[in-house]
N, C-alpha and C positions, 0 to 999 in steps of 0.2 A: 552455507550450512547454518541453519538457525540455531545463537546459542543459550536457547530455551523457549519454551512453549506456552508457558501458563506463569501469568504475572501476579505476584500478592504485594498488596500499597498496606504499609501497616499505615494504621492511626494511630488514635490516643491510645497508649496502654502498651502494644502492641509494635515494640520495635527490634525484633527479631524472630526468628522461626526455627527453634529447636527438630533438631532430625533431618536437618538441609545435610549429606553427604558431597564429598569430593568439592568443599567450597573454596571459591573465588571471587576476587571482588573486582570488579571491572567500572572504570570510572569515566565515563561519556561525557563528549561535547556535543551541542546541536546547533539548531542557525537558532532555536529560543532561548539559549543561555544552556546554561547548565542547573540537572536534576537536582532533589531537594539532597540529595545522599550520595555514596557509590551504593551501585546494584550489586546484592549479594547472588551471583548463580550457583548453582549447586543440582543435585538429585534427590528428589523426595519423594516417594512411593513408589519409586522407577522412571519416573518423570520431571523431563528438564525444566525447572524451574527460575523465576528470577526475581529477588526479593527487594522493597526499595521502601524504605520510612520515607514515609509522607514528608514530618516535620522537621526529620532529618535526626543524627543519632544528641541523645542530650535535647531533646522539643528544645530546637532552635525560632523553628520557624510559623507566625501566626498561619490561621490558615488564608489569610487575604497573601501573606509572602511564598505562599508554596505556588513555585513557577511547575504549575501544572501542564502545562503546554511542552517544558522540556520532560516533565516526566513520564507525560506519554507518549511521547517522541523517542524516548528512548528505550523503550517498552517493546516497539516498534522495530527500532534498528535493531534489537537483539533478538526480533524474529516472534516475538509473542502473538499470540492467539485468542489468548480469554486471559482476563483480568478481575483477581477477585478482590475487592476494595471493602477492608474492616475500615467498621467508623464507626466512634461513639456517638450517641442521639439520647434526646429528650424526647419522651413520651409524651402524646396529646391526644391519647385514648385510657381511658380506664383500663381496657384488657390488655392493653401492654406492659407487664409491669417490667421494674427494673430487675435485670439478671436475666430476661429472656430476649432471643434475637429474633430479629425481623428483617426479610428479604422484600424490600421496597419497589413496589411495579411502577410508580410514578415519584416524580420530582418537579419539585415548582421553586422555579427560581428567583431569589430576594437576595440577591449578591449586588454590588452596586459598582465592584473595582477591580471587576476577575479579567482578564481578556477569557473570550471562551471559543474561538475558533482558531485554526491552523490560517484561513485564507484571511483574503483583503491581500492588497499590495498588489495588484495585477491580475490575480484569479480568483474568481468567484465562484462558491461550490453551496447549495443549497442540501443535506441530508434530511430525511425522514427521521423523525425525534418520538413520534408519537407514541411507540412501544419503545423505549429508551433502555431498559435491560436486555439482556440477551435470556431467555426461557429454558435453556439448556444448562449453562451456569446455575440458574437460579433453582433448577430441579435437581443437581448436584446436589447445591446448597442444603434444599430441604431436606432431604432424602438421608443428607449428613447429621441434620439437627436433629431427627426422630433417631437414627439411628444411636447417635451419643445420647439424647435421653433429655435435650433442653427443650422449653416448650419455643414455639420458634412462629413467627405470624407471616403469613406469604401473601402479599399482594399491601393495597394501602401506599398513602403519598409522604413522601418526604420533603420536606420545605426545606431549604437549604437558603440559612442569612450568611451575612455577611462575619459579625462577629466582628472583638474577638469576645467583646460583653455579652452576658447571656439574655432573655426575652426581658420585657418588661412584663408584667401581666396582661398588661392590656397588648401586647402584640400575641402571646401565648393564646386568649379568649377569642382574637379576631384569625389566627391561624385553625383554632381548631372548630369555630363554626364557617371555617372553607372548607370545612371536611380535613382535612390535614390528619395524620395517625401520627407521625417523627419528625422532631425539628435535629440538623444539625451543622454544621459550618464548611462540610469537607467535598461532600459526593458530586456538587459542580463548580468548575466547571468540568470537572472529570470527565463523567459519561458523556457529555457533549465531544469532546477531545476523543474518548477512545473510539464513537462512532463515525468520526472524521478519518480516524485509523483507520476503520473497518475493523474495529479489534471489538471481540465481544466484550460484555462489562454487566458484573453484578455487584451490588453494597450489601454485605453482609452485618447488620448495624446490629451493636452491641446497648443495649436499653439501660443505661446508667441513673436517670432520673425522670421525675415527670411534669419536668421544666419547673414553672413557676406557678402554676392554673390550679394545681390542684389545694383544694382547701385545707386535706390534713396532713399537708407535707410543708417544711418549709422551703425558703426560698433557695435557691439550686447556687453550692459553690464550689469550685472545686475539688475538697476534700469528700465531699460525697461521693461527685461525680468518682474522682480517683478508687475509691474506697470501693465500689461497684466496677471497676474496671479492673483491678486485681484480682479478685472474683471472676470477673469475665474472661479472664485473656488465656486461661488452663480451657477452657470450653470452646474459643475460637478455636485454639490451635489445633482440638481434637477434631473441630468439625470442618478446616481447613483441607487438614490431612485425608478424612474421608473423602469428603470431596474432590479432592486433587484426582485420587485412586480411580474414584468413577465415571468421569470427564470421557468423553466419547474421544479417538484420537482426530477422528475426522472430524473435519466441518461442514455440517450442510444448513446452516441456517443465514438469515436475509445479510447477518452483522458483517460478512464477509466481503460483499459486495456494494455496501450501501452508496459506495461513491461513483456506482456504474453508470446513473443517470442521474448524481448530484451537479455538472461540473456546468455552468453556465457559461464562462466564458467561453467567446469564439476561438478556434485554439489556433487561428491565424494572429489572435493580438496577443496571448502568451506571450509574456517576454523572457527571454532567454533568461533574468534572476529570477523570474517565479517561478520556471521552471525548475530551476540548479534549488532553489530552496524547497521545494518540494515534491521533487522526485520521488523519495522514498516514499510517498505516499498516493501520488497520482502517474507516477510515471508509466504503469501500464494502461493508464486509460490515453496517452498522450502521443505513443509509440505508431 
C-alpha cells in the first residue's frame, strides 16, 4: 500500500507545508545514501502526501550536496506519483518579474558534479528527456496560480548551474541570448531522476531576482533573494494546495511508463546486484 501519492521538495524559503493532517515523519535508507531530510507524510486536501526539504531542515545542504538520487528514490519507495518541486530562480526575461512564478517546460543543464542517473554499474537504460515536465502537473499548477491571483509564466527554459556563487554577468548575458527565461541551482539533476522513476515531475519556480544582467537592478545577494522569498512562500503554499486538490487520481500520461523501452541492456547480462539495486524501479520490466 503506497504511503502517499504526490511528492513536494521544498526549496529555498520553503521548508515546511502548513495544513499537512495526521503527520508523520518517516526516515529512509536507499542503495544511494540517504535523503537530504526525513519525509514528512501526512494528508492535505484529502490527499496522501509526502513532504521532503531539498537542503534539509536549517539549509544545511549546498545544492551541489543534495543527494538527489536518494531523494527520488525515496519518493519512489513510498509509492509517489507526481512530484511537485519549489525552487527559487533568477530571472533572464524582462517579463518575469520577481514575486511572480513560472512553471518551466525546458531545462538545460550546466551542473558540472551532480550524478544525474539511477543506472551505470551493470544496467543500462536510455529515457526520453525531450518534454522533461509532466503537462498534467504543470496544468495543475497553472490553473492554481490564476486561481490564487499570482501572475504565473508557463512554458520557457530553465538553465540550471552548478552554484553555489551566483552568475557572473557575462554568463547571465550569454544564458539569456540562448534564449534562457530562469537561472537556478536545484531542478536537475531532479527531473532527470524522477523520469528514471517514471514519476511525473514539475518546478514550480519562485522569481526572486533578475540575476545579475539587468542594468537597473543591482547585483543579486542573498538578502534580496531572501527578502522576495518570504513574500513568495504564503503564495506557493496557496497554490501548492490548489493544486494538490485538482490533480487527476489516475495516471494516464507517457511519465508512467518511460522506462518501458528505456532499458538497453541484454537482460541475460543483468547481474544479480544490478538487479537487487534496482528493483524498485525496473523490476516489472525484468520479471
Amino acid at each position: 500500500m503506497p504511503q502517499a501519492e504526490i511528492g513536494i521538495i521544498g526549496g529555498s524559503g520553503l521548508y515546511s507545508l502548513p495544513g499537512i493532517e495526521h503527520v508523520r515523519e518517516v526516515r529512509l535508507s536507499t542503495p544511494f545514501g540517504r535523503p537530504s531530510d526525513d519525509f514528512v507524510l501526512g494528508e492535505l486536501e484529502g490527499r496522501k502526501v509526502a513532504f521532503l526539504s531539498r537542503h534539509g531542515r536549517g539549509h544545511t545542504l549546498l545544492p551541489t550536496e543534495v543527494n538527489s538520487r536518494a531523494n527520488i528514490y525515496g519518493f519512489k519507495k513510498l509509492g509517489v506519483e507526481r512530484i511537485i518541486s519549489v525552487s527559487a530562480v533568477g530571472s533572464l526575461n524582462e517579463e518575469y518579474h520577481p514575486m511572480d512564478m513560472a512553471l518551466p517546460a525546458q531545462f538545460f543543464d550546466r551542473t558540472r558534479q551532480r550524478v544525474s542517473t539511477f543506472f551505470g554499474e551493470g544496467l543500462v537504460a536510455h529515457v526520453s528527456f525531450d518534454k522533461p515536465v509532466c503537462s498534467i502537473v504543470v496544468g495543475a499548477l497553472a490553473a492554481a496560480c490564476k486561481e490564487v491571483g499570482v501572475p504565473c509564466h508557463q512554458g520557457g527554459a530553465y538553465v540550471c548551474m552548478e552554484g553555489p556563487a551566483f552568475s557572473t554577468k557575462a554568463e547571465s548575458n550569454v544564458y539569456r541570448s540562448w534564449g534562457m527565461h530562469l537561472i537556478g541551482m536545484t531542478s536537475l539533476p531532479e527531473a532527470k531522476l524522477a523520469r528514471e522513476a517514471e514519476i511525473c515531475y514539475a518546478t514550480l519556480a519562485m522569481v526572486t531576482d533578475y540575476d545579475c544582467w539587468h542594468p537597473e537592478h543591482d547585483s543579486v545577494t542573498i538578502n534580496v533573494v531572501l527578502g522576495y522569498l518570504t513574500k513568495n512562500v504564503a503564495n506557493s503554499q496557496n497554490i501548492l494546495l490548489k493544486a494538490i486538490r485538482a490533480l487527476p487520481r489516475e495516471r494516464n500520461c507517457p511519465c508512467a511508463s518511460a522506462l518501458a523501452h528505456a532499458i538497453l541492456t541484454d537482460r541475460k547480462s543483468i547481474s544479480p546486484k544490478a538487479k537487487k539495486r534496482l528493483a524498485l524501479l525496473v523490476g516489472k520490466y525484468l520479471s
